[in-house]
C-alpha positions as CSV (number, residue, x, y, z in Angstrom):
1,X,-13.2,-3.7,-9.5
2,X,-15.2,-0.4,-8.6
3,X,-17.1,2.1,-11.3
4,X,-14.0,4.6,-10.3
5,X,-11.8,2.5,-12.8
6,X,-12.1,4.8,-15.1
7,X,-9.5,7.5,-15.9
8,X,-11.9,10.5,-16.4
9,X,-8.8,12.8,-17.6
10,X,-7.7,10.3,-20.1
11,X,-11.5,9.6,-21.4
12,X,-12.9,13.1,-21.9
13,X,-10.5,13.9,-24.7
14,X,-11.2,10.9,-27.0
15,X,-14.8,11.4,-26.4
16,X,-15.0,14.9,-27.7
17,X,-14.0,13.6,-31.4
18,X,-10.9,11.2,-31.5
19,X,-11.3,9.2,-34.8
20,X,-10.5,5.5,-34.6
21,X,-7.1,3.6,-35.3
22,X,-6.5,3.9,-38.9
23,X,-4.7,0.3,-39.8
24,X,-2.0,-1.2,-38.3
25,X,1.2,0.4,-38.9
26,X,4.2,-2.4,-39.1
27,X,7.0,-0.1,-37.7
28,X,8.4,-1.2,-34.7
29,X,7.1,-0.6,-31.4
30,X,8.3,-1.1,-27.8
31,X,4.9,-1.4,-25.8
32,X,1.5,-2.9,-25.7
33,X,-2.0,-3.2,-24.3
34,X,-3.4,-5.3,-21.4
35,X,-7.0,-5.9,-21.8
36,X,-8.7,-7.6,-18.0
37,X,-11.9,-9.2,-18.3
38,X,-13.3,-11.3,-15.3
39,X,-16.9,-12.3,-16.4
40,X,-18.7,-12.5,-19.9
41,X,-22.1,-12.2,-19.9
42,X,-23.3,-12.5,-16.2
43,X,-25.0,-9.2,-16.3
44,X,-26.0,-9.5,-12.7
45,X,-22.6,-8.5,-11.3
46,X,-21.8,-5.3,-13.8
47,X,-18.7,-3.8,-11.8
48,X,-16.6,-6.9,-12.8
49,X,-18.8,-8.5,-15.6
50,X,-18.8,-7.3,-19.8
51,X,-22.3,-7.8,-21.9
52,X,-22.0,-10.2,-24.2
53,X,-22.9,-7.6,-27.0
54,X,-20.3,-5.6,-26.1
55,X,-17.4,-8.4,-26.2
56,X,-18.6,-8.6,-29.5
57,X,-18.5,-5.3,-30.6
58,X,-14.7,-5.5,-29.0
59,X,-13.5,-8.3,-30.8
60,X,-14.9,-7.1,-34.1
61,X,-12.5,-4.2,-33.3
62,X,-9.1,-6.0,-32.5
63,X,-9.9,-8.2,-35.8
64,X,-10.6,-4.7,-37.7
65,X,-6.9,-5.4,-38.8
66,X,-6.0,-2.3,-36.9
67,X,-4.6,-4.5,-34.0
68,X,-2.0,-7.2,-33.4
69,X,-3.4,-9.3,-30.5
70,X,-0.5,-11.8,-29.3
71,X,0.4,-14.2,-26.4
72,X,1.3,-12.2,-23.3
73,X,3.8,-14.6,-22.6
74,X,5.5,-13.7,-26.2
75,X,5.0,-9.9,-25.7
76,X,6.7,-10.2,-22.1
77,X,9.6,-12.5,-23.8
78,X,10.4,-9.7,-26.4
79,X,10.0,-6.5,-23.8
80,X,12.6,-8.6,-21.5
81,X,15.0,-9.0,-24.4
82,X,14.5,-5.1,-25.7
83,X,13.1,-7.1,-29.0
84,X,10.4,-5.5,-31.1
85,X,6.6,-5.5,-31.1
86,X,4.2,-4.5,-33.8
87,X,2.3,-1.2,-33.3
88,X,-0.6,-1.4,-31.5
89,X,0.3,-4.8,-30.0
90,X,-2.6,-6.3,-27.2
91,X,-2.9,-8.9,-24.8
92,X,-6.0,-10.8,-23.6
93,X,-6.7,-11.7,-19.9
94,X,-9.0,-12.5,-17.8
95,X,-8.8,-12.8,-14.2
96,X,-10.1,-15.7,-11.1
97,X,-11.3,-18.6,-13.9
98,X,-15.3,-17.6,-13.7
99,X,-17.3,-20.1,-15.6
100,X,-18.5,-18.0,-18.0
101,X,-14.6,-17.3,-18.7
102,X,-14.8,-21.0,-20.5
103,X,-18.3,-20.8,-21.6
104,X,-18.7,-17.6,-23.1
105,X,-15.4,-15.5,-23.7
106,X,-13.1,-18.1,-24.6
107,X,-15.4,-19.6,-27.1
108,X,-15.6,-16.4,-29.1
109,X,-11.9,-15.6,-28.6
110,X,-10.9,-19.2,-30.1
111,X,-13.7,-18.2,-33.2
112,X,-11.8,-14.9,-33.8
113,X,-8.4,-16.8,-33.8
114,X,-7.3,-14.7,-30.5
115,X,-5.0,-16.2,-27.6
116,X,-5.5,-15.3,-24.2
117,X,-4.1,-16.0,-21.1
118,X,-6.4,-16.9,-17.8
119,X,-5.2,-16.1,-14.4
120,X,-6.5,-19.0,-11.7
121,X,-7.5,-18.5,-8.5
122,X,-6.8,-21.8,-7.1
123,X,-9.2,-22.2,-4.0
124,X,-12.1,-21.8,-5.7
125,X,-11.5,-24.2,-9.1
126,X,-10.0,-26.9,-6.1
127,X,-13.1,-26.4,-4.0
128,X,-15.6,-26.5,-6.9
129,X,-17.4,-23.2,-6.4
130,X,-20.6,-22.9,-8.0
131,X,-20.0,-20.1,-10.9
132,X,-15.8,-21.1,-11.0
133,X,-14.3,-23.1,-13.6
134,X,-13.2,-26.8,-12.3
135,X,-9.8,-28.1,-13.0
136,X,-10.9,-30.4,-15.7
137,X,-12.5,-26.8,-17.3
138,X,-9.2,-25.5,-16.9
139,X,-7.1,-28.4,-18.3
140,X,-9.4,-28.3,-21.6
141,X,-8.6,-24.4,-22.0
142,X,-5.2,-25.1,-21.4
143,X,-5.2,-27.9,-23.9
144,X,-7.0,-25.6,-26.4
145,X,-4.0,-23.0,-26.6
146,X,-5.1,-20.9,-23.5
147,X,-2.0,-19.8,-21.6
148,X,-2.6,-20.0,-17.5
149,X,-1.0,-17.8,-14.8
150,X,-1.7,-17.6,-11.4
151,X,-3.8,-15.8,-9.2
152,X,-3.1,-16.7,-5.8
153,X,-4.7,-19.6,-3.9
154,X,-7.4,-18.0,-1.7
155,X,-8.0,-14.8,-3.9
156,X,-6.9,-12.3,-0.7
157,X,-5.4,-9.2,-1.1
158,X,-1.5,-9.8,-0.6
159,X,-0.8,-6.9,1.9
160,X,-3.5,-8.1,4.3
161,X,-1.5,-10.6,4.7
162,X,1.3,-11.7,7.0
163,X,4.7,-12.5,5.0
164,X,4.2,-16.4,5.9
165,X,0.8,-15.8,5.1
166,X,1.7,-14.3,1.7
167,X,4.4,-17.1,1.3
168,X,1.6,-19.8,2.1
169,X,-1.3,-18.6,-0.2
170,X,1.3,-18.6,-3.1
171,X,3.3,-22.2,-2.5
172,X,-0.3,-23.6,-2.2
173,X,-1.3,-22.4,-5.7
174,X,2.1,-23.2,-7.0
175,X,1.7,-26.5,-5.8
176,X,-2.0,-27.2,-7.0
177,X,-0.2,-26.2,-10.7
178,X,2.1,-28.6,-10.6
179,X,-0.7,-31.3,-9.4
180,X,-3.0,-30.2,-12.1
181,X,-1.5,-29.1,-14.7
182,X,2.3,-30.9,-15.0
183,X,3.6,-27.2,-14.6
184,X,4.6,-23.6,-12.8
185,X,3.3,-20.7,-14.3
186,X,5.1,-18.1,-15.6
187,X,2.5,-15.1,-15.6
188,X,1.3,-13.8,-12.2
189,X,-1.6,-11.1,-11.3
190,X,-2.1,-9.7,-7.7
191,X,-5.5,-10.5,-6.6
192,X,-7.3,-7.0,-7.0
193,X,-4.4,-5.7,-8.7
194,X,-3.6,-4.6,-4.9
195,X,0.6,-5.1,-3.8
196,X,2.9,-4.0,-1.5
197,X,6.6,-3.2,-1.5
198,X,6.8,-6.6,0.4
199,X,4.8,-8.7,-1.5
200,X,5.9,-7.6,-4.6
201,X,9.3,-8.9,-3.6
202,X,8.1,-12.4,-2.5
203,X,6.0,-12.9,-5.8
204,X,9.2,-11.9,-6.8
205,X,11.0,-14.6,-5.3
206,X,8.7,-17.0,-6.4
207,X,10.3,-17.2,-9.7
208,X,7.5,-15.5,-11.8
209,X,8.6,-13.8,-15.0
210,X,6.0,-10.6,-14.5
211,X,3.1,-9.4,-12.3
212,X,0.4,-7.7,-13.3
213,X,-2.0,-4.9,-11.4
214,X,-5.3,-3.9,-12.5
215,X,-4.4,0.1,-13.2
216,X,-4.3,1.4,-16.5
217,X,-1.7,2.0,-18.6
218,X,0.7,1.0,-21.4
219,X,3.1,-1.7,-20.9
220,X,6.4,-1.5,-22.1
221,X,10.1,-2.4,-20.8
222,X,11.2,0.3,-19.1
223,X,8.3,-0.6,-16.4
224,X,9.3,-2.6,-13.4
225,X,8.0,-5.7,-14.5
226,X,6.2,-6.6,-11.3
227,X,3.4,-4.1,-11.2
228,X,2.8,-3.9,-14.7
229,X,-0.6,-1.9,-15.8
230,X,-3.7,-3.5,-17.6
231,X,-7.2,-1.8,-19.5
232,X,-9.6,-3.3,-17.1
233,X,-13.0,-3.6,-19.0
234,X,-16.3,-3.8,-17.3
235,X,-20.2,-2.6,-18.4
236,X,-19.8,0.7,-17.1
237,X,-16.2,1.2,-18.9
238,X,-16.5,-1.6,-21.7
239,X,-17.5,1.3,-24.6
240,X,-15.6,0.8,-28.3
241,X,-14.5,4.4,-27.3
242,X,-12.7,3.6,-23.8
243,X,-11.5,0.3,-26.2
244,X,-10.0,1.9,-28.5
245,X,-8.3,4.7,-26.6
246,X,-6.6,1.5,-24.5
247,X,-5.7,0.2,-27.6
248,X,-4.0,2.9,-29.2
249,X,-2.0,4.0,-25.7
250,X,1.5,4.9,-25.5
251,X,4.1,4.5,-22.5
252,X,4.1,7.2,-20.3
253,X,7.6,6.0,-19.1
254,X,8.6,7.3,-15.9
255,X,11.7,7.0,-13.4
256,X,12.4,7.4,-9.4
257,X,8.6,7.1,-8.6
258,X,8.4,7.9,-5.0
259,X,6.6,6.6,-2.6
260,X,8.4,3.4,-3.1
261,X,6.2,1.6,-1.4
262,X,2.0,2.0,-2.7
263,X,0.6,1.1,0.7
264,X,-1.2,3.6,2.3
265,X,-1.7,2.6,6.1
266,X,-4.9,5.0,7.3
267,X,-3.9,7.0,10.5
268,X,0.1,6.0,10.1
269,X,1.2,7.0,6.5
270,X,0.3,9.9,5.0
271,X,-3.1,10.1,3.0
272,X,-3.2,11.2,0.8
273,X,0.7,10.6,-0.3
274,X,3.1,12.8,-2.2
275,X,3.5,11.3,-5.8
276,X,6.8,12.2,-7.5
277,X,8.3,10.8,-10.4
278,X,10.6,12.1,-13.6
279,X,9.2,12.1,-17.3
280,X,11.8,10.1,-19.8
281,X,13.4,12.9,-21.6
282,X,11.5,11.6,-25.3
283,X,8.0,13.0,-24.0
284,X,7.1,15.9,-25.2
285,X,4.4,17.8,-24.3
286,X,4.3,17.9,-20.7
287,X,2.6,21.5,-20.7
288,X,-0.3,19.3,-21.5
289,X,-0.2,16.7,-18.3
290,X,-3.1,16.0,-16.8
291,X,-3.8,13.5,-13.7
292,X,-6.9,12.3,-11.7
293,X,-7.7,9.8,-9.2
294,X,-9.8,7.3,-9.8
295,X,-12.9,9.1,-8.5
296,X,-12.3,11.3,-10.9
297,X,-10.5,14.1,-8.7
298,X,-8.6,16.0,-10.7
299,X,-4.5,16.5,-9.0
300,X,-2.4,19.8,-10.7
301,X,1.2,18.2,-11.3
302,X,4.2,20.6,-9.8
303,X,7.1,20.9,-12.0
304,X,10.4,20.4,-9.1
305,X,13.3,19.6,-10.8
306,X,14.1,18.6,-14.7
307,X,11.5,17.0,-15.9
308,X,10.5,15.8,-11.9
309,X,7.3,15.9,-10.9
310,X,5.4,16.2,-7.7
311,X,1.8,16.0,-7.0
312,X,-1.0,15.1,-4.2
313,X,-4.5,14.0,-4.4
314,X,-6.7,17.1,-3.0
315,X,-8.7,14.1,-1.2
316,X,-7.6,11.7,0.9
317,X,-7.3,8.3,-0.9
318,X,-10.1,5.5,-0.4
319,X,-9.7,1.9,0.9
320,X,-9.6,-0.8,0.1
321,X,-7.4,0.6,-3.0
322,X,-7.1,3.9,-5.4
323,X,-5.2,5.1,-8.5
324,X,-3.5,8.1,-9.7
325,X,-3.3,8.5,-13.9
326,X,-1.7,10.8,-15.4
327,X,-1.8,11.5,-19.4
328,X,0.0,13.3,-21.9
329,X,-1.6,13.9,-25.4
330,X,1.4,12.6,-28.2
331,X,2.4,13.6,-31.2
332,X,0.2,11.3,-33.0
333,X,-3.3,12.7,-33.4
334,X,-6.0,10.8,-31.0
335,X,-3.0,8.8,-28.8
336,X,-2.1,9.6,-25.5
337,X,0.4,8.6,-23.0
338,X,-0.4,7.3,-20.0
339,X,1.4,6.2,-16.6
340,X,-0.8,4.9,-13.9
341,X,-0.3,3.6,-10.3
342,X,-2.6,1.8,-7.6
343,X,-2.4,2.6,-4.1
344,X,-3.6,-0.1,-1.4
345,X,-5.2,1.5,1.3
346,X,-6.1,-0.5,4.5
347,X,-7.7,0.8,8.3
C-alpha cells in the first residue's frame, strides 16, 4: 500500500470545513464502510502500519455512537438478500495476520466491544515468519469472536500468476483452513487488492461469498460483489478527518463499467485506459463530479450518452497498480459519493 492511496479529490472538500457525523440516524440504509488495517503500532513500516495513538483516536470515533460497526459477514448476508443496514454501517479488517494484528489491534477492538474480521495469508502463519501471527495465534482470535477470511497462500499478486498457478495458491490456503481451523472461509481479499478479469472468476469459483480490493469506496449491493471497495488506513492517511469522511460515504453506484477487464498490460493494452461507466439515475449532482488518480492527477469526466460517462487519466497509469475515484458531493451536507476502481498494471 503506497502514500498515493489517498483520494486527493474526495479529501480536499472535508478538509476545508466538513463538521463531523452528527449521531446515528436509524433509517434504513443500503451500504456501508470497509475500514483495512494491516499493522498497529509498528511505526517502522508507515505505508502499511497505523500509530497506536491514532487507532485510538479512531475507535473513540466509531464508539462516538455516531457509527454502527458490525460483522462483515452480517453486512454481506443482508446486501445479498436486499435486507437493511443501519446508517452509517462499518466493517473492520485487517489484512496478511501481522503479529501486532493479535497483540495490539485486536486487543483494543475486543475492549471497545467491536468485531472484526482478519484476512490470512497462509504461507507465512504455516511457515512461522518472524512478525506473522502463528496458527495457534490465529485459532485464539478466532476463538475470541474474530471472523477469518482468506488471503491467499503465498501473498502474490493473482494476475502474475498463471491460471494453475492462481488455482494452486488458493486450494493450498483453502486446504491449510480446513486443517487448522475445522472450516472454509467465506470472506476473501486479493492480495494487494490487485485482480484480474480471470482471477476474479476463479476466486469466484472457489465458492467465496465476496472479494474485497483495497480501493476506496462505499459498499453496497448493487456492486459486483467480487471487487468490492475498502477505506484503507495507514499513517500518512489514518487522520479522524480522512476517518470520518470514509465513514459517512455514500454509494456512488455505477453500471456498464468498461474496460471489463482492470489489467493494464504495459506496451500491449492501452495506458492509460478509457474509463466509461453510467451514473444510477438517483444521483444527483453530477455537474459536481470530480475524479483523480491516485497520484492525485486530476481526470475531467466527458458526459457521452444519458448519464454515461467517459474519461482518461492525462498520465499513463503506474505499476505495479493505480486507482481512478471519482466523487459526487450529496444532498446531505459534509457526505459524498464515491465510486472507485483499481487498475493492475504489469511490464
Amino acid at each position: 500500500m503506497r502514500k498515493s492511496l489517498t483520494y486527493l479529490a474526495l479529501l480536499l472538500p472535508l478538509l476545508m470545513g466538513v463538521p463531523g457525523p452528527s449521531h446515528a440516524a436509524d433509517h434504513a440504509a443500503t451500504h456501508a464502510s470497509v475500514l483495512m488495517y494491516h499493522r498497529f503500532g509498528e511505526n517502522r513500516i508507515p505505508s502499511t502500519n497505523i500509530r497506536l495513538e491514532q487507532f485510538e483516536a479512531h475507535l473513540a470515533e466509531l464508539t462516538s455512537g455516531a457509527y454502527r460497526v458490525l460483522p462483515l459477514a452480517e453486512i454481506v448476508a443482508k446486501l445479498k438478500k436486499g435486507e437493511p443496514l443501519p446508517d452509517r454501517a462499518v466493517a473492520i479488517t485487517a489484512d496478511d495476520a501481522y503479529l501486532s494484528i493479535a497483540t495490539e489491534g485486536w486487543p483494543r477492538l475486543k475492549k471497545a466491544g467491536l468485531p472484526f474480521t482478519l484476512f490470512v495469508a497462509t504461507e507465512p502463519v504455516t511457515s512461522r515468519i518472524k512478525g506473522y501471527m502463528t496458527w495457534d495465534d490465529v485459532r485464539r482470535l478466532r476463538d475470541e469472536g474474530v471472523t477469518i477470511g482468506a488471503h491467499g497462500h503465498t501473498h502474490l499478486s493473482l494476475p502474475s500468476l498463471t491460471p494453475d498457478g492462481i488455482r494452486k495458491d488458493l486450494d493450498t490456503s483453502m486446504q491449510l483452513f480446513e486443517k487448522e481451523l475445522g472450516e472454509k472461509p467465506a470472506l476473501f481479499a486479493y492480495p494487494f487488492g490487485e485482480w484480474d478479469a480471470r482471477s476474479l472468476e476463479i476466486v469466484k469459483g472457489m465458492g467465496y461469498a465476496v472479494a474485497f480490493g483495497q480501493h476506496s469506496g462505499s459498499m453496497h449491493g448493487r456492486h459486483d460483489f467480487f471487487w468490492m471497495p475498502r477505506f484503507p488506513m495507514n499513517e500518512s492517511f489514518g487522520s479522524i478527518e480522512r476517518l470520518r469522511q470514509a465513514l459517512n460515504s455514500l454509494p456512488l453506484p455505477v453500471t456498464d463499467v468498461e474496460p471489463k477487464d482492470v489489467l493494464v498490460k504495459l506496451g500491449q493494452t492501452p495506458n492509460p485506459p478509457v474509463l466509461r461507466f453510467t451514473v444510477d439515475p438517483e444521483v444527483e449532482r453530477l455537474n459536481q463530479m470530480v475524479c483523480y488518480t491516485s497520484e492525485g492527477k486530476a481526470i475531467t469526466p466527458k458526459l457521452i450518452g444519458e448519464r454515461r460517462y467517459e474519461m482518461q487519466a492525462p498520465v499513463p497509469l503506474q505499476p505495479p497498480r493505480d486507482r481512478i475515484s471519482c466523487s459526487v458531493p450529496s444532498k446531505e451536507r459534509g457526505r459524498f459519493r464515491w465510486f472507485g476502481i483499481q487498475f493492475t498494471v504489469v511490464k
